[in-house]
N, C-alpha and C positions, 0 to 999 in steps of 0.2 A: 764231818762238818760240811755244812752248804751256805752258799752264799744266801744272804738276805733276798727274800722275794724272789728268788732263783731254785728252789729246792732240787730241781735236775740236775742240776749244777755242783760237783762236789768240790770244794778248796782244795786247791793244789796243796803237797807237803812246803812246809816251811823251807826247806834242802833247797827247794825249784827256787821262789824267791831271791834267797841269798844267794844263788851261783846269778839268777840273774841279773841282781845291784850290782854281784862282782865284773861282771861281762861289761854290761853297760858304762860303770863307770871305771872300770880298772881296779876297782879298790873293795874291803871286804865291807859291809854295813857297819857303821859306830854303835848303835844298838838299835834294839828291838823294842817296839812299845807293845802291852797288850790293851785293848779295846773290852771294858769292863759289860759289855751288854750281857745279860741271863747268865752270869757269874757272882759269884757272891765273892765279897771282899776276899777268903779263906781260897776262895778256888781259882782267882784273878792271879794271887799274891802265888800259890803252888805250882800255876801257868806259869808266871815268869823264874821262877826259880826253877824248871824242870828246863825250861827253854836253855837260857842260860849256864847252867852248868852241860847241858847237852851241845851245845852251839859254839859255849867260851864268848859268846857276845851279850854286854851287857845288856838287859832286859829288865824294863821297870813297867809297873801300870799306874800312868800319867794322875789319873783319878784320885789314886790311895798315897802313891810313893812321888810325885811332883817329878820334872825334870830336868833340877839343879846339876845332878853328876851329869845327866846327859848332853848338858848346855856345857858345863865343865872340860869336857870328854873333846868334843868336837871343836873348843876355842884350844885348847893345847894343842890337838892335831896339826888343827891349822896353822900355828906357831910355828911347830917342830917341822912342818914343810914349807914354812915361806910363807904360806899364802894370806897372811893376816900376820901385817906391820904392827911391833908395838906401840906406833907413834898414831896408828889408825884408829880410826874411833871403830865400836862393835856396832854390827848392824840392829844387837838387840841386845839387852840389859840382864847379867845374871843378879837378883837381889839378894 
């Protein structure tokens, strides 16, 4: 895979990424979104489920599957370390 309007350019493995989020912020990624372009519904939905059980980190495509659990995911996180008071309003709205 290459980047868009980049073709000499190959996409790092997914591996590089995640150690990098880990590096930078201390902590491992909440999940993974996949990016629906020149995929079909069938091959989007097969992308995140290969991701995902290879990774162990959750993985939805925003497009087909919304991102209620992943909004879900990230408000409990934040609970169970402190960092977002019950008594605090959320900075965005799960409906």
């Amino acid at each position: 895979m290459v980047f868009d309007d980049f073709p000499q350019y190959r996409i790092p493995p997914l591996e590089n990424y995640i150690r990098m989020i880990e590096l930078l912020s201390g902590k491992p990624p909440v999940a993974i979104t996949i990016n629906t372009q020149n995929l079909t519904k069938e091959e989007a939905l097969e992308w995140a489920r290969r991701i995902e059980s290879e990774t162990g980190i959750l993985t939805r495509v925003p497009f087909y599957q919304g991102v209620e659990d992943i909004a879900r995911l990230i408000a409990t996180r934040a609970k169970e370390l402190g960092e977002v008071r019950a008594s605090e309003p959320a900075g965005a709205e799960v409906l």
